[in-house]
N, C-alpha and C positions, 0 to 999 in steps of 0.2 A: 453621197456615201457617208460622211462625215456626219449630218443629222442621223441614219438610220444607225451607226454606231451612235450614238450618244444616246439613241431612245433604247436600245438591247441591253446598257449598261443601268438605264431605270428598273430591270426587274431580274430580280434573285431566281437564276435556276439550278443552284445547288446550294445547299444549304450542308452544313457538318463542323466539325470541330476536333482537331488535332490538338492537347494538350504541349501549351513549351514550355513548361514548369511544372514542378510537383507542388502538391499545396494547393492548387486550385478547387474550389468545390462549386462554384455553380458560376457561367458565362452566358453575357447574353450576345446573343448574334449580330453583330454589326450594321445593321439596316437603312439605319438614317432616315432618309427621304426615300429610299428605294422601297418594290414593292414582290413581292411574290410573286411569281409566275405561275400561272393555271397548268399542274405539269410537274412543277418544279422537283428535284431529288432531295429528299433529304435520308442524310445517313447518320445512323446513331448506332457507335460502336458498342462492341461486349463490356466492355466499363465504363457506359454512358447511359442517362436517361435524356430525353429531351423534351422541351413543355409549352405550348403554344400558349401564351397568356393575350385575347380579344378585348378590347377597349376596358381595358383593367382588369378582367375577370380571363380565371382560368379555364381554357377551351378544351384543350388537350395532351394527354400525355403520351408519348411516344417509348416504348421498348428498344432494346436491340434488333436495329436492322436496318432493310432498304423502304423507305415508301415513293413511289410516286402523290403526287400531292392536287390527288384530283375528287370530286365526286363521289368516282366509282370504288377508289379504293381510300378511303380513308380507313381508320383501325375502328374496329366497334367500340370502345369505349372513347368517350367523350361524355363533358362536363356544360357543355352549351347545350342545346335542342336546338338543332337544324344550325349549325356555325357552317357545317361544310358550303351551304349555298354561296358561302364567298366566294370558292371556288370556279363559281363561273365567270370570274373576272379576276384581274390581278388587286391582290390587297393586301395591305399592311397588317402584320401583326407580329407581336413581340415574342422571340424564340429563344431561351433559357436553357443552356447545355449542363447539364449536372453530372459529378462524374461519382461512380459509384465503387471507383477502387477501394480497399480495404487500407485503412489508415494503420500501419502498425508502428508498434514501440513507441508509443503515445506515453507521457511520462505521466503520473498521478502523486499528488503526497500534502502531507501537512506540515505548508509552511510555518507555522506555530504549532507550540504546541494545545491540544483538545482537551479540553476536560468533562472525564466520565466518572462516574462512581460506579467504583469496583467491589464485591462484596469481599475481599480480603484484604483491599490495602485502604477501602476508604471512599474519597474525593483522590483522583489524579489526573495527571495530564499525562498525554500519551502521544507518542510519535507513530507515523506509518510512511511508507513509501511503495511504488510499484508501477506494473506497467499498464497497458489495456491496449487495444485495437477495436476499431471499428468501423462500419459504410453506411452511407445515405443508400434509404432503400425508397422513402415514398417522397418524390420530386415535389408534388403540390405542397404537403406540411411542410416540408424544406423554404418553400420557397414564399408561402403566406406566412411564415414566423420567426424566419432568420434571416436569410439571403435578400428578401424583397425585390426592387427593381433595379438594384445597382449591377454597374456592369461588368465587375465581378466580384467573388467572396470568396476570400481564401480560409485554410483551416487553423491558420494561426489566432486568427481573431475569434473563433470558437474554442480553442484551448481552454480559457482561462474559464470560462461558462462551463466545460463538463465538467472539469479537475475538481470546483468546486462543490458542481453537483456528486461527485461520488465522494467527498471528503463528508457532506451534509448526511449522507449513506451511512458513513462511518460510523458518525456520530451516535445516530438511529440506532443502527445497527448493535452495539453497544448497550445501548441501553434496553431495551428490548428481548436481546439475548440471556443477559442474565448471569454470563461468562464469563468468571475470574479471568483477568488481563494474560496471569502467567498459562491459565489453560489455551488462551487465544492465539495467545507469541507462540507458545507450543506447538499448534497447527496450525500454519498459517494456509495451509493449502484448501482444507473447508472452510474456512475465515473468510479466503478469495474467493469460492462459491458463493458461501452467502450472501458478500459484498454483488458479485454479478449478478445476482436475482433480485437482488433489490436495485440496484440499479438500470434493470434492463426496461421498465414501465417508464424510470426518467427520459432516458434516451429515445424511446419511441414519442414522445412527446414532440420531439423538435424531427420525427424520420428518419430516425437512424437504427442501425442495427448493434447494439453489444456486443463483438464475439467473444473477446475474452479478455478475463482479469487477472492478473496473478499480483499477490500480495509480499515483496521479498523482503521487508523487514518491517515488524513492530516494536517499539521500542518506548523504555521510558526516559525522560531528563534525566541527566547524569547525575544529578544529587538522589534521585529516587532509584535510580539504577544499585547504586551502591549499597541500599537499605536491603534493595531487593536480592543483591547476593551476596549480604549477610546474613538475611534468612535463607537461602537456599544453603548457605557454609552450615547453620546450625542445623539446618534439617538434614543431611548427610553426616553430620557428628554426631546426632542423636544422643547415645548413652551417656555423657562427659568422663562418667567414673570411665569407664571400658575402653574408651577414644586418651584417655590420658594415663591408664596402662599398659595401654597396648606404646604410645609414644617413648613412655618410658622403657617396656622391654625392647624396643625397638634402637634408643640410643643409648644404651649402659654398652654392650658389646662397642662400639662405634669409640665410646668414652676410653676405651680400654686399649684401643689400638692406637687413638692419638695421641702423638706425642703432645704433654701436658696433662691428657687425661689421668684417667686412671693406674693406666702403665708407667705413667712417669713416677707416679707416686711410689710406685713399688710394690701396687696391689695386684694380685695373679687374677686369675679366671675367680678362683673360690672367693677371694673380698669382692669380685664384679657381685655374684651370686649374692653376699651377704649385705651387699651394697643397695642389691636390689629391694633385697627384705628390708631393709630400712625403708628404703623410697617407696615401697608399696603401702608400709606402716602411716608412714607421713602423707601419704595421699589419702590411704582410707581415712584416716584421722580429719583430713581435713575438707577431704568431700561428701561427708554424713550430711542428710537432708538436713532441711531448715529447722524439721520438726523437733528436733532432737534436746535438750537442757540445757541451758545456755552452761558454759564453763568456765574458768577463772581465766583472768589477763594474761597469766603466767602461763598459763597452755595454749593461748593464741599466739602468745610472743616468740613462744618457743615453735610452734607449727608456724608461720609466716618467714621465720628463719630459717625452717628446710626450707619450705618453696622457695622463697627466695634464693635460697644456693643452688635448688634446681634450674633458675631461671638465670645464673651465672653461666651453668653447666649449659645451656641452651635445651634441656629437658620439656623445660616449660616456657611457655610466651608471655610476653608480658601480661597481655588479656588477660593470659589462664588467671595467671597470677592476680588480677585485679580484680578479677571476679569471685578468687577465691577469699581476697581479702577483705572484699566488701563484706559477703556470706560469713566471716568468722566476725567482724566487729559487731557485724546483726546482734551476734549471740552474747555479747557483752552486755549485752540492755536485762 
């Protein structure tokens, strides 16, 4: 009794694979010296594929289901011509579980920063981050050029291969497109299309499936960040003259209610009024285009001295003020 136990325990009549960790992507069956059963079950669940690989070469792959593992019912597709005749005896061959669940929240991004030339700001380097998901859909490419014969292959040690592969996407992508940076951070949501379609021929390369990419921040280094919304400040200022009239109508009233201001002085509503007609004088005086005839020391000295008092009064910013100062020494020359 004891030998005919020990010879039942030579051959495999169930073959299958219960997943005890997440992260696994492709298992191979524990066989050893043991041999298949003429008969035998194998079962291959709804998020598995399974793959018979014969004296090193790929025999067959298996779908979701139940097979008995004989002659009669083998699956019609196969990769050998005529493998099934093993079947008329017990035999050895190598059985590879691949699971084909949907990998999400996969993290994507650029570790450094990239450098692309942008047709508005130049040469830059640029930042991005985001997610993606995705499943091993064809077991053979899986398993002829990643996973190979070990016994088993988790999806951590493929991380760092796609991440890069979709960051090399970027890059491309980028350059090709043609797409001012600020129009791309803009929409990021076609950005992440574009990214997925280009990406999706890498990914079937190694068997896999793409499902989705979403793109949640682009971004530049923070020294270039700051360039970039100082031009966004000027482009919403637009007019200067109009943008520093309006600042001024906006704080003479204000001037006149705090104490200190205006009202301290003794001035009512009407010197506010008459206050302004000055400050409007002295600004148009001194925000006249460049084109204009240069004029004496004496009239710069004296316009730099209102602004200046405006920029006491908190009217004006220093900027304003520096930029107007620059513009009036021009016209000294």
């Amino acid at each position: 009794m004891a030998l005919m136990d020990f010879i039942k325990k030579q051959f495999i009549d169930i073959l299958q694979w219960t997943e005890d960790a997440d992260g696994t992507l492709a298992w191979r069956f524990p066989m050893a010296e043991m041999e298949i059963q003429n008969g035998a079950s194998l079962t291959v669940r709804d998020s598995q594929l399974a793959l018979f690989v014969n004296e090193g070469t790929v025999a067959d792959v298996f779908a979701p289901g139940m097979y008995k593992l004989t002659t009669q019912t083998l699956p019609v597709l196969t990769y050998l011509k005529n493998w099934d005749k093993l079947f008329e005896s017990p035999f050895k061959s190598d059985l590879y579980f691949f699971s084909t669940r949907q990998q999400l929240d996969q993290k994507w991004g650029t570790p450094n920063p990239i450098t692309i030339r942008d047709k508005e700001f130049g040469i830059v380097r640029m930042r991005a981050f985001g997610i993606y998901s995705w499943h091993l859909v064809d077991a053979k490419t899986f398993y002829q050029k990643i996973s190979g014969t070990r016994d088993s292959y988790g999806r951590d040690e493929l991380e760092g291969q796609l991440r890069n592969t979709l960051v090399a996407g970027l890059t491309d992508l980028f350059a090709e497109s043609g797409v001012a940076f600020i129009d791309m951070a803009a929409n990021q949501d076609e950005f992440g299309k574009a990214m997925f379609a280009k990406a999706q021929p890498m990914f079937a390369e190694y068997g896999l499936a793409l499902d989705s990419l979403v793109v949640q921040n682009v971004s530049l280094p923070e020294e270039l960040q700051k360039i970039l919304d100082q031009k966004i400040g000027m482009n919403m200022i637009g007019d200067m003259q109009r943008y520093t009239q309006y600042q001024v109508a906006n704080s003479i009233p204000d001037a006149a209610k705090n104490e200190g201001g205006l009202a301290a002085m003794g001035v009512g509503l009407g010197a506010g009024v008459g206050f302004g007609q000055v400050v409007g004088q002295a600004m148009g005086a001194a925000l006249q285009p460049t084109a204009v005839a240069s004029v004496s020391a004496d009239e710069v000295v004296a316009t730099l001295e209102k602004l200046h008092g405006l920029v006491e009064k908190g009217i004006l910013s220093q900027a304003e003020f520096e930029a107007k100062k620059a513009e009036l020494l021009k016209k000294l020359s």
